[in-house]
OpenMM code with the backbone's topology and positions (N, CA, C; nanometers):
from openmm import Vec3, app, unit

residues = "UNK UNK UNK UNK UNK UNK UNK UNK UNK UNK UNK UNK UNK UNK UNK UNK UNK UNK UNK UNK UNK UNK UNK UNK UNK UNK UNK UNK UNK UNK UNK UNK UNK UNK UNK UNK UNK UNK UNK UNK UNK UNK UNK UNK UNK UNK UNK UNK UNK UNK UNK UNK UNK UNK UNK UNK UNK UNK UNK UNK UNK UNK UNK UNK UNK UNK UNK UNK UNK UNK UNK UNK UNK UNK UNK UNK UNK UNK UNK UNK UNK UNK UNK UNK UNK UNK UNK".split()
positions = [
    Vec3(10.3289, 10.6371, 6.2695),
    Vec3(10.3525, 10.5104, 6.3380),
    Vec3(10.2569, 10.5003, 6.4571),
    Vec3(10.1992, 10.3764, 6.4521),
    Vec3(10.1268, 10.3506, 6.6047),
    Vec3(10.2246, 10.2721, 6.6770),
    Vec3(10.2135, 10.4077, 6.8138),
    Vec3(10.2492, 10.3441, 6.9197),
    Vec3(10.2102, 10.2149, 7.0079),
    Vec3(10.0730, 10.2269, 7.0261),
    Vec3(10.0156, 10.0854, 7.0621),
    Vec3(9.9280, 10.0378, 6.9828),
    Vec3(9.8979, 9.9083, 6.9209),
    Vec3(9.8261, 9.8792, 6.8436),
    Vec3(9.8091, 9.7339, 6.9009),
    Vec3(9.6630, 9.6909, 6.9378),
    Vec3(9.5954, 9.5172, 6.9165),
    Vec3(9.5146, 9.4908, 6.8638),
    Vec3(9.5395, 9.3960, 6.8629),
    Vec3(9.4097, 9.2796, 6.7393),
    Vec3(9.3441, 9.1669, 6.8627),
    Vec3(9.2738, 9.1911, 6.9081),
    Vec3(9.2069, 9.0931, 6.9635),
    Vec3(9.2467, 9.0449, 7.0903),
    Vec3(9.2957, 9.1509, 7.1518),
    Vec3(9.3819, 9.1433, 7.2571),
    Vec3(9.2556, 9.0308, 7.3545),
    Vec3(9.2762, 8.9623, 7.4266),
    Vec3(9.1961, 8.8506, 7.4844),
    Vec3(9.3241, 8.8592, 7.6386),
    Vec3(9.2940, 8.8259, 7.7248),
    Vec3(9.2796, 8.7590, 7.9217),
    Vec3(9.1659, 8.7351, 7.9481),
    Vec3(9.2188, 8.5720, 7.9872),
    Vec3(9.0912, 8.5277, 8.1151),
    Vec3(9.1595, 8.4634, 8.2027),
    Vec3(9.1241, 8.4977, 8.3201),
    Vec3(9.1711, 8.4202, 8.4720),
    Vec3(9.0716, 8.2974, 8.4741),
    Vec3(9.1456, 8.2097, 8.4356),
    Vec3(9.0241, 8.1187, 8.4554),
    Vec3(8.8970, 8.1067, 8.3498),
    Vec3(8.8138, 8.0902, 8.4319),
    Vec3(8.6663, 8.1218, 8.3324),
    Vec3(8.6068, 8.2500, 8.3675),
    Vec3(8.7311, 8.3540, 8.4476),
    Vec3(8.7020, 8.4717, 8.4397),
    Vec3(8.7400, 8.6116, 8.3163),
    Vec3(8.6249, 8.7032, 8.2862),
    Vec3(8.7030, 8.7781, 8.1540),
    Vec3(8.8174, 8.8941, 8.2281),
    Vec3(8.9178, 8.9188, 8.1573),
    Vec3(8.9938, 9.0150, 8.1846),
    Vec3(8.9869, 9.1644, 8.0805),
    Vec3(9.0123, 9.0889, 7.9871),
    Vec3(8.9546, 9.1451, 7.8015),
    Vec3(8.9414, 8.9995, 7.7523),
    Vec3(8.8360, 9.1534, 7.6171),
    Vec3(8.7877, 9.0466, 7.5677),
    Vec3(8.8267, 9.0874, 7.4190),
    Vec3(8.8651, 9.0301, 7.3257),
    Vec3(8.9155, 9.0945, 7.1898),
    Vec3(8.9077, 9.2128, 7.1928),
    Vec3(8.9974, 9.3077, 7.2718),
    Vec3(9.0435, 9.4587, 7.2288),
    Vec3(9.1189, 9.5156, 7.1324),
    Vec3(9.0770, 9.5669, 7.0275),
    Vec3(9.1155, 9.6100, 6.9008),
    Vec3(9.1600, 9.8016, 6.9890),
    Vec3(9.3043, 9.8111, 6.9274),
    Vec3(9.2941, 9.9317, 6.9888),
    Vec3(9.4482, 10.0148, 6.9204),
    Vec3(9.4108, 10.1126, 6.8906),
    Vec3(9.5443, 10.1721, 6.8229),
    Vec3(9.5383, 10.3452, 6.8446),
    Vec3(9.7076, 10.3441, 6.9039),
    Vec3(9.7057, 10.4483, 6.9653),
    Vec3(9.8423, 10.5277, 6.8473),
    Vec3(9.8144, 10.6251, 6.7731),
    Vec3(9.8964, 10.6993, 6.6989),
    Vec3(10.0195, 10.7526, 6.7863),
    Vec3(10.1457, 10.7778, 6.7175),
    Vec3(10.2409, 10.8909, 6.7776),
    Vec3(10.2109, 11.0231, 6.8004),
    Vec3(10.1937, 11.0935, 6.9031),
    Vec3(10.1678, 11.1886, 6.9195),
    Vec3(9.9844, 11.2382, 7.0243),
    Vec3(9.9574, 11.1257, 7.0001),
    Vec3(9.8415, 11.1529, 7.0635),
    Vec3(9.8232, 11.1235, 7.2323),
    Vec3(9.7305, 11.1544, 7.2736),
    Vec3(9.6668, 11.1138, 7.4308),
    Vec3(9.5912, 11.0757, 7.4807),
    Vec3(9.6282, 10.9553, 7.5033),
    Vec3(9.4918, 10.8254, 7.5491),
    Vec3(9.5363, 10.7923, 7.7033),
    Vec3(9.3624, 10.8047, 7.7406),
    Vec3(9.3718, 10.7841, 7.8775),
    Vec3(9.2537, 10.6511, 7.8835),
    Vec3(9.2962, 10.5662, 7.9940),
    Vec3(9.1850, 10.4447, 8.0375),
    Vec3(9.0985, 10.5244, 8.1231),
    Vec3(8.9510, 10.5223, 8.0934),
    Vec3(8.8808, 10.5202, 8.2277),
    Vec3(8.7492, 10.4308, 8.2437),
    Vec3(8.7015, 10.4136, 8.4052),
    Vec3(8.6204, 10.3305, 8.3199),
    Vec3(8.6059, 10.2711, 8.5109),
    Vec3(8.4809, 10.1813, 8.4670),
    Vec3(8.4369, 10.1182, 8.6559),
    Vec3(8.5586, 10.0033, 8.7096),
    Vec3(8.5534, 9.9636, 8.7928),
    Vec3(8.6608, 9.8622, 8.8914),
    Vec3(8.6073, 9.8009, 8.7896),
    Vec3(8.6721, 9.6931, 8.7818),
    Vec3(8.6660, 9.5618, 8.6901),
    Vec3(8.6272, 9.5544, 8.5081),
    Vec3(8.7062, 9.6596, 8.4841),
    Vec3(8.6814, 9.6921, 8.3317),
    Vec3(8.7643, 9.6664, 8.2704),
    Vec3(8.8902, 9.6042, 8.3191),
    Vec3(8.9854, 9.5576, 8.2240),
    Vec3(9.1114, 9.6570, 8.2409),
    Vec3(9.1020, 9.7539, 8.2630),
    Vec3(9.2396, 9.8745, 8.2028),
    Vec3(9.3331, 9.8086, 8.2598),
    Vec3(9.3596, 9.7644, 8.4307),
    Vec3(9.4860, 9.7475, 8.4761),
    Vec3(9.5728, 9.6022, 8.3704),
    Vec3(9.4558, 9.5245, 8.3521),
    Vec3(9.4833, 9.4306, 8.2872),
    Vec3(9.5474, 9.4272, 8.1818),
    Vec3(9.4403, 9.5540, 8.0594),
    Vec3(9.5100, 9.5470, 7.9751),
    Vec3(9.6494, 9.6054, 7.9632),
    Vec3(9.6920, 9.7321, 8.0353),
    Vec3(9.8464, 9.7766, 8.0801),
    Vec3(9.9162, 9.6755, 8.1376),
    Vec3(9.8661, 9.5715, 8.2234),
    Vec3(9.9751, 9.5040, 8.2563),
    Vec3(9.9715, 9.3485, 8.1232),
    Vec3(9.9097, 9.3804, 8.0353),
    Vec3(9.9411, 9.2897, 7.9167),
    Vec3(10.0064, 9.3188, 7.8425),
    Vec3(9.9715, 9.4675, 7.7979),
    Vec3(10.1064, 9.5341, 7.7050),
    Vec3(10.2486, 9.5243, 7.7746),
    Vec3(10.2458, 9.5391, 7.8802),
    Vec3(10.3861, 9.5416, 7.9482),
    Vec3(10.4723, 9.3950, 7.9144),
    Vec3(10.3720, 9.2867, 7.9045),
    Vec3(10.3887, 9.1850, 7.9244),
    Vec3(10.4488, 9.1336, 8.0783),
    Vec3(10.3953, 9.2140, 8.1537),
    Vec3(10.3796, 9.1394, 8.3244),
    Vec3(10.2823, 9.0097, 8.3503),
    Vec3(10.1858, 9.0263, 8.2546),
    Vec3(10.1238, 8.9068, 8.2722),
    Vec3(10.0910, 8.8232, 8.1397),
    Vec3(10.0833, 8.7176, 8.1284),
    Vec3(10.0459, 8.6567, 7.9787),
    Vec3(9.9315, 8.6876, 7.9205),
    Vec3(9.9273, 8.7041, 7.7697),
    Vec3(9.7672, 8.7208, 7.7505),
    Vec3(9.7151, 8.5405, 7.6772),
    Vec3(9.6265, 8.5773, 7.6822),
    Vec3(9.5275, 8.4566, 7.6696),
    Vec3(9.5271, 8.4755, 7.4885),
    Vec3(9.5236, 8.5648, 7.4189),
    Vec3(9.4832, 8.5997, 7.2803),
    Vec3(9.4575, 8.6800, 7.2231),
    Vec3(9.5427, 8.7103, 7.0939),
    Vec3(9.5110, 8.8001, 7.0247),
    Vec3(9.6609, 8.8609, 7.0200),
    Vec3(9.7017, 8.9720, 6.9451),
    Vec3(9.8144, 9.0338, 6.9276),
    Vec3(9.8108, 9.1776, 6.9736),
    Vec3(9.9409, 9.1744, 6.9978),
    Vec3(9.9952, 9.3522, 7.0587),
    Vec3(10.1350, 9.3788, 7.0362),
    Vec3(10.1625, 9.5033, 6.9962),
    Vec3(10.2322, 9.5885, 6.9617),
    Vec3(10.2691, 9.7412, 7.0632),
    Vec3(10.3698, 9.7676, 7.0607),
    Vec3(10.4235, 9.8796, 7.1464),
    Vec3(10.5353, 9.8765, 7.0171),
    Vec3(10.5450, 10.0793, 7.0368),
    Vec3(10.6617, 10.0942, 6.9386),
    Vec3(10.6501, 10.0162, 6.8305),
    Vec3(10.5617, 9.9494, 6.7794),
    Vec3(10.5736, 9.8666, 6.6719),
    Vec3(10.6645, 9.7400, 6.6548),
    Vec3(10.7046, 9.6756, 6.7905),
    Vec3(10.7378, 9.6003, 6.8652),
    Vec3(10.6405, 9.4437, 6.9256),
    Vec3(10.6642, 9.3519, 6.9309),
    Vec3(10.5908, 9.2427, 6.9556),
    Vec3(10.5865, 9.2240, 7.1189),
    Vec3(10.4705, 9.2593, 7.1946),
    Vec3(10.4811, 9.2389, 7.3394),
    Vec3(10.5545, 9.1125, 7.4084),
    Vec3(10.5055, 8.9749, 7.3021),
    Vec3(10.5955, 8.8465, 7.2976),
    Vec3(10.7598, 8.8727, 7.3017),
    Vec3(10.7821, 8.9035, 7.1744),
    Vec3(10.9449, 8.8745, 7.1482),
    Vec3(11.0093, 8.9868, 7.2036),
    Vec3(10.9610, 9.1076, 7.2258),
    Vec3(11.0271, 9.2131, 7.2408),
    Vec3(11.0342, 9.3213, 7.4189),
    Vec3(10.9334, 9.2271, 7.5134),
    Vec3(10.9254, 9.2513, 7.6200),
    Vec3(11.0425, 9.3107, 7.6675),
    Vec3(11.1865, 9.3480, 7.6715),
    Vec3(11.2812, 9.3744, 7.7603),
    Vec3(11.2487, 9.5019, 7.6778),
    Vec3(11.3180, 9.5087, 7.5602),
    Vec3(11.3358, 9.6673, 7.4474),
    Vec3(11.2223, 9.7306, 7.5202),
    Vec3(11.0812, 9.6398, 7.5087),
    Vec3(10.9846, 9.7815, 7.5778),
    Vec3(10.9836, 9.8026, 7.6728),
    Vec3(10.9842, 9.7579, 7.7512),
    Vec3(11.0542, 9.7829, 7.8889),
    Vec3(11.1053, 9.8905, 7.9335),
    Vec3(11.2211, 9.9193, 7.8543),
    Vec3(11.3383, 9.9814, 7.8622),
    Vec3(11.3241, 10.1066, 7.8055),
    Vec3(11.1896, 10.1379, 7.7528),
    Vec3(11.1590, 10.2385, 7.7186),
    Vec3(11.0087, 10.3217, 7.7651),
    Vec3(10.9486, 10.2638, 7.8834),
    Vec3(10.8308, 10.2294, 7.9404),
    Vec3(10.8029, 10.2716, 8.0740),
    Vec3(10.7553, 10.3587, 8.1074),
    Vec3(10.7478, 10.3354, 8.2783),
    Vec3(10.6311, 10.3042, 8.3130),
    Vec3(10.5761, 10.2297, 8.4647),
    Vec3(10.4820, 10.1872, 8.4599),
    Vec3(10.4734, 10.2267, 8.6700),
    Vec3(10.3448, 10.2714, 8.7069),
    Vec3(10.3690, 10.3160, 8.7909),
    Vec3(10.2300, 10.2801, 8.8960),
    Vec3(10.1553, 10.1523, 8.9143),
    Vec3(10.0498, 10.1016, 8.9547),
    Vec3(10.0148, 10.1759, 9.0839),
    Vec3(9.8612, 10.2492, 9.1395),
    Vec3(9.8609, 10.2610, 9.1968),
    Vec3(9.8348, 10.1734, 9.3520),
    Vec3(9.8045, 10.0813, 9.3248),
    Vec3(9.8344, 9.9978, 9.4536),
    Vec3(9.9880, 9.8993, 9.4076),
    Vec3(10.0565, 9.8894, 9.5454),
    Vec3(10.2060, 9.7744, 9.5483),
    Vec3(10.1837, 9.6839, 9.5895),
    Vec3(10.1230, 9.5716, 9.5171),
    Vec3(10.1503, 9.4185, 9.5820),
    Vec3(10.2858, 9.3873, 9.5886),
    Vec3(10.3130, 9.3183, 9.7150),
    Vec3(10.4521, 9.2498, 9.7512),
    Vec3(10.4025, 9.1678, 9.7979),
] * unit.nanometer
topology = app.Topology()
chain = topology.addChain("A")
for resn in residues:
    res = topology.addResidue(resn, chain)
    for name in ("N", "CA", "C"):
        topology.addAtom(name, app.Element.getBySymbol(name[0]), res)
């Protein structure tokens, strides 16, 4: 089973890119880490899977779960731990 899996995952702020069709599938059992320069997308794309923020396009999966319909279930099974706290 893949744990995370997208098809074309798409954000834009505007006429700014966030992602851009990210195809990405992460198996059970494995270890994937983001890295990568300021403005490369990772926080974005974690806070899309979470569904904290809307995406612009394309599909995603957690648990094999719909980030759309299923946002609370993943949630609830999810921790998420940003290093900067906007309030």
């Amino acid at each position: 089973m893949n744990v995370i899996e997208t098809k074309g995952l798409t954000k834009y702020y505007g006429k700014s890119r966030g992602i851009i069709d990210l195809n990405l599938t992460v198996a059970e059992g494995e270890f994937f880490g983001f890295i990568g320069p300021n403005g490369a997308g990772k926080s974005t794309t974690i806070r899309t899977l979470l569904g904290l923020i809307k995406k612009s396009g394309g599909s995603a999966e957690i648990f094999g779960k719909s980030i759309e319909t299923s946002k609370k279930e993943i949630l609830a099974d999810v921790g998420y731990l940003p290093a900067e706290a906007h309030l």
